[in-house]
C-alpha positions in Angstrom: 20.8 15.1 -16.0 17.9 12.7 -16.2 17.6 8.9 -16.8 14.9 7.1 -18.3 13.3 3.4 -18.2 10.7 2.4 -20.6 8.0 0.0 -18.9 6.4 -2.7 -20.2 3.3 -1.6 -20.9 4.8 1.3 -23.1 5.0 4.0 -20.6 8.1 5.9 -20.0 9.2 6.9 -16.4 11.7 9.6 -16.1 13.9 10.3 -12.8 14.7 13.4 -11.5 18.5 11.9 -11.1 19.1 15.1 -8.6 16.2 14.3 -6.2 16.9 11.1 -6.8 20.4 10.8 -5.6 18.8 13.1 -2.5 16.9 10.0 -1.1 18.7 7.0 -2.5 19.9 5.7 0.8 16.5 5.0 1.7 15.2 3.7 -1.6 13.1 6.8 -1.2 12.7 7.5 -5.3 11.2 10.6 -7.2 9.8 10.2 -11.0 8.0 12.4 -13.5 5.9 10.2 -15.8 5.2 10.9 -19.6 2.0 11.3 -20.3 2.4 10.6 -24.1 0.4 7.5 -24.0 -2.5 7.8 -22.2 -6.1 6.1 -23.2 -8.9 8.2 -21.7 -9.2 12.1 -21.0 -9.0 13.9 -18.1 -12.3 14.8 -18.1 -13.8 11.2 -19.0 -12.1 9.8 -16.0 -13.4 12.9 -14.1 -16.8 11.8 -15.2 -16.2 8.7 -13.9 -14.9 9.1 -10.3 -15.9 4.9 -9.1 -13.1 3.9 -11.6 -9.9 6.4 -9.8 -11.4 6.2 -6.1 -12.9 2.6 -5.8 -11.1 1.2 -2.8 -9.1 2.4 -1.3 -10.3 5.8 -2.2 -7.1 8.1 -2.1 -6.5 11.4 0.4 -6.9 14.7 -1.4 -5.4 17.6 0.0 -6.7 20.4 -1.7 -4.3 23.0 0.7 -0.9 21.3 0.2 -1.4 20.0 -3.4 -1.0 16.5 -2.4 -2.9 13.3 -3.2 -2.2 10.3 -0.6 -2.5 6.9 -2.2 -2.0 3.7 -0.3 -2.4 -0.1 0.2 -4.5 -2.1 3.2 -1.3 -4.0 4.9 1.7 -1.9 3.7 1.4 0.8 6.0 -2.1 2.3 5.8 -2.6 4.0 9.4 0.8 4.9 9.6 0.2 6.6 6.1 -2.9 8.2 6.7 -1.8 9.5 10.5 0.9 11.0 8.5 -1.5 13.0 5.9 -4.4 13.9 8.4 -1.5 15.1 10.2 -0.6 17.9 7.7 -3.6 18.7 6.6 -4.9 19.6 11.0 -6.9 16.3 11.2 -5.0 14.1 12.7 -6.3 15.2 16.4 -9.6 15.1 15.3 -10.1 11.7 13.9 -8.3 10.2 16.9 -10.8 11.8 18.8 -13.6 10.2 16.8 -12.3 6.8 17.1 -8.9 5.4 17.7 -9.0 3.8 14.8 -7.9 6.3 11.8 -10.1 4.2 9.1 -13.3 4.8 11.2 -12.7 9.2 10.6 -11.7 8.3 6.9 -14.6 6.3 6.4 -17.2 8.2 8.0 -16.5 11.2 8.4 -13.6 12.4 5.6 -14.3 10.5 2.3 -18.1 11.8 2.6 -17.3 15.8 3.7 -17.6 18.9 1.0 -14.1 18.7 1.8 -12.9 15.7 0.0 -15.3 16.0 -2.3 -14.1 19.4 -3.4 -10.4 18.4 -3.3 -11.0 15.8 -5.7 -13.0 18.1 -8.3 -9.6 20.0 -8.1 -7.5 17.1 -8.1 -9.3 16.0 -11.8 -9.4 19.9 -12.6 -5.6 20.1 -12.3 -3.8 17.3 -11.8 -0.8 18.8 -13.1 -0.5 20.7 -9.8 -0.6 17.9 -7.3 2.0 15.6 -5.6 1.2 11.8 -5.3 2.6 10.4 -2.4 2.3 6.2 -2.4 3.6 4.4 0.5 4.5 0.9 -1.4 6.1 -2.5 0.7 7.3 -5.8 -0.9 5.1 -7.7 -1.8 6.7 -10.5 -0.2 6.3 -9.1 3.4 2.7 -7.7 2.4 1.1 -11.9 1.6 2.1 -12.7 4.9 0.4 -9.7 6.7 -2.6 -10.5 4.0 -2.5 -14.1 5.2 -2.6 -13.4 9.1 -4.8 -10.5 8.3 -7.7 -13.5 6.9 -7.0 -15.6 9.9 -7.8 -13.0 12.3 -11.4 -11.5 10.1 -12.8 -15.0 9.2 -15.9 -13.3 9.5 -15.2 -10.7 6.2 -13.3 -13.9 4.5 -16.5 -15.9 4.3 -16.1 -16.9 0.1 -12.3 -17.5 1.3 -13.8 -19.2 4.6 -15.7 -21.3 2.2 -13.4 -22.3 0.1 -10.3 -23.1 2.1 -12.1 -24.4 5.1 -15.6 -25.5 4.0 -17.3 -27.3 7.3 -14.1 -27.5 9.5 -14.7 -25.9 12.7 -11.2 -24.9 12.9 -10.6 -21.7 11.1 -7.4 -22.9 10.0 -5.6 -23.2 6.6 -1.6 -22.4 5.4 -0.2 -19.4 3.6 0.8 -22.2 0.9 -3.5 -22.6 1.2 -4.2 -19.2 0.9 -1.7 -18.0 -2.0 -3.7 -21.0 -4.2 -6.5 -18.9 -3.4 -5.3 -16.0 -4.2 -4.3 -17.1 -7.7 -8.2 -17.9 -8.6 -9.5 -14.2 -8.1 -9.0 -11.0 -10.0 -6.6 -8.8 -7.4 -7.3 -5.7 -9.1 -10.3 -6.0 -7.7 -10.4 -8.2 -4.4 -10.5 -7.8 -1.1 -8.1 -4.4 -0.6 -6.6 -6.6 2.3 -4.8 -8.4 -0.7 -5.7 -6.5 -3.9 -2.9 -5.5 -5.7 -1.1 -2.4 -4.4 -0.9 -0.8 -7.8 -3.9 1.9 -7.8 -6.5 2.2 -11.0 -5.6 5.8 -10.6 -2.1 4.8 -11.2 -3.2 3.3 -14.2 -5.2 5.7 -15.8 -4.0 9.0 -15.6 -0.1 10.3 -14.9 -0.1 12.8 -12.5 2.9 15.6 -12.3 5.3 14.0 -9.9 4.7 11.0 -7.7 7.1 9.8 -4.5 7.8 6.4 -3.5 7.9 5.5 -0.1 9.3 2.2 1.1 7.5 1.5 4.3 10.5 0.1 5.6 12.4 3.0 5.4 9.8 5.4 6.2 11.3 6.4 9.3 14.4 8.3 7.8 12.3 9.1 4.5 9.4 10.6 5.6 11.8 13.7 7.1 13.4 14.4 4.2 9.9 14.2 1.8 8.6 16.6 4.2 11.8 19.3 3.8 11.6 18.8 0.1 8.0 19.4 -0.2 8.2 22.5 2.1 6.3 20.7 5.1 6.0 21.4 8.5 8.8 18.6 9.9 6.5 15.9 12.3 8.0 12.8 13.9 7.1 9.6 12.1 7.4 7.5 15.6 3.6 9.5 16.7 2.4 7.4 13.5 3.4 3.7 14.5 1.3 3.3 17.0 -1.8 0.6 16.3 -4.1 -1.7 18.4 -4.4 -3.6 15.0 -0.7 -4.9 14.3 0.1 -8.2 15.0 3.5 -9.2 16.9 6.2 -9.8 14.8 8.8 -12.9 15.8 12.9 -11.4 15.7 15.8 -13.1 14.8 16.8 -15.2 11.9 14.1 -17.4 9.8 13.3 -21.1 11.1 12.8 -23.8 8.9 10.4 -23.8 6.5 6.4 -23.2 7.5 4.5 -22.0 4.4 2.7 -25.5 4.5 1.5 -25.3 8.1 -1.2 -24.4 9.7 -2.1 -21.2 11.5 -4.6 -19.7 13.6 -4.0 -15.9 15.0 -7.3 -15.8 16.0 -5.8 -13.3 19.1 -5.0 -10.2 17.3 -3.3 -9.0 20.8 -1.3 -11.8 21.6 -0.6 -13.4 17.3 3.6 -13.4 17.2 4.0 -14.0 13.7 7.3 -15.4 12.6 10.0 -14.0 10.4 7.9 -13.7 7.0 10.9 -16.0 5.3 9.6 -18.5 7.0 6.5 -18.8 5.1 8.6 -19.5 1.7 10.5 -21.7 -0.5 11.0 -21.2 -4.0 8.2 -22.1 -5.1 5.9 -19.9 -3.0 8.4 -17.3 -4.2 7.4 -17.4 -7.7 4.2 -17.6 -6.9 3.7 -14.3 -5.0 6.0 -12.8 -7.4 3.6 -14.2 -10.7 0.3 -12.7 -8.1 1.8 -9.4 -8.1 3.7 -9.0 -10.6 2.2 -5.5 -11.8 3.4 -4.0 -8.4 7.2 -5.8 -8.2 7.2 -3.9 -12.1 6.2 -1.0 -10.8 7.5 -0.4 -7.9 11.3 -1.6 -8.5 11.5 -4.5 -5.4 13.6 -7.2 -5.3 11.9 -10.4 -7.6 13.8 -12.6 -5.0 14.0 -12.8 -1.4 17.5 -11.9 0.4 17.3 -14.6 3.2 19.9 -12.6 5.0 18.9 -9.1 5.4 15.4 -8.3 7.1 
């Protein structure tokens, strides 16, 4: 039996209601996508690769018939550990540097390797997987916002225009969403672009899985048994020099008009990322990213009691 939604922008999604009911309890969800409506050929997106792999360019694996796509700040080293991991990398780029981007960048995205895989990918895509590790875009503004505060020195149009001559490199999340809403986030900064990919939008590949980062730890298991891969543990992925501390407990008052720092990547203990909203603030994120709450199925609305 199969269920169907129709989209907004006149796509139809269809789920696999028996794969779906597989990985329901973590909001892990399976779809096929029609490709009835569909602008631009296969091969004149082939012939234009900058359009499908501009930032952040996806993981092809050529072996396991899987294409990796994923999002700055909603999971990006955990996602990538996970891939190099089943495609015999993994090992290797932590040897290069500690740092998984560093091997991706590189090394990976410029190797016959990749570049072969993708000329496959376009060939067939048919035959390949998507995998897209996807978080709420509620959660994802405040890592964007801390994420500014500690790399002032890649902001510097941001820098500019929140903080101008202060010496303090200091401005609020209510600051930097204003900000936000005077750019084009398909194609900003991919610390707080849109987490909706241009290949999502121009060509429907065979199947594609969802992965909620914040179930990831119980979802990522059962992926790997339905896809027929070998079965890793998802805690070897957490690990990162670059995550910032995050506060427990319940939400304080209200502190999306304050001011921040986390200048100290090491010692930033970011509160409970409730905190940083009203109602207002709410809307706002949700009008900023409204392509990936459509798309992705979260919540328009913040539960305030459930983490």
């Amino acid at each position: 039996m199969m269920g169907s939604d129709r989209h907004s922008d006149g796509y139809e999604s269809v789920t696999i209601m028996a794969t779906y009911k597989v990985f329901d309890a973590v909001t892990l969800r399976t779809f096929i996508t029609s490709r009835r409506k569909r602008n631009k050929s296969i091969h004149q997106i082939a012939a234009n690769l900058d359009s499908v792999t501009y930032g952040p360019q996806p993981i092809v694996d050529l072996r396991n018939k899987i294409v990796l796509l994923w999002s700055a700040k909603a999971g990006s080293v955990f996602a990538i550990k996970w891939m190099f991991k089943h495609m015999g990398l993994l090992e290797e780029a932590l040897a290069f540097h500690p740092w998984i981007h560093c091997y991706r960048m590189k090394v990976f995205c410029g190797s016959d390797r990749y570049k072969a895989a993708v000329e496959d990918f376009f060939q067939s895509p048919l035959s390949y997987r998507v995998i897209k590790f996807v978080r709420s875009p509620f959660k994802r503004a405040v890592s964007s916002y801390v994420y500014v505060l500690q790399n002032a020195e890649r902001n510097s149009d941001l820098v500019e225009t929140l903080v101008g001559a202060e010496e303090k490199f200091t401005f609020s999340f209510n600051q930097f969403l204003g900000y936000l809403g005077t750019i084009d986030l398909r194609h900003s900064d991919v610390h707080y672009r849109t987490q909706t990919h241009q290949l999502e939008r121009e060509l429907s590949p065979g199947s594609v899985f969802l992965l909620n980062l914040d179930h990831s730890m119980e979802s990522l298991p059962k992926l790997e048994s339905y896809l027929g891969l070998p079965q890793t543990d998802p805690q070897q992925y957490r690990i990162s020099s670059h995550h910032a501390t995050r506060s427990l407990g319940a939400p304080a008052q209200f502190i999306g008009d304050q001011l921040f720092e986390f200048s100290d990547r090491g010692q930033a203990s970011v509160p409970d990322y409730r905190s940083f909203y009203n109602r207002d603030l709410e809307q706002r994120v949700y009008h900023l990213y409204a392509e990936d709450f459509l798309r992705y199925g979260f919540s328009t609305v913040i539960n305030r009691r459930d983490p």
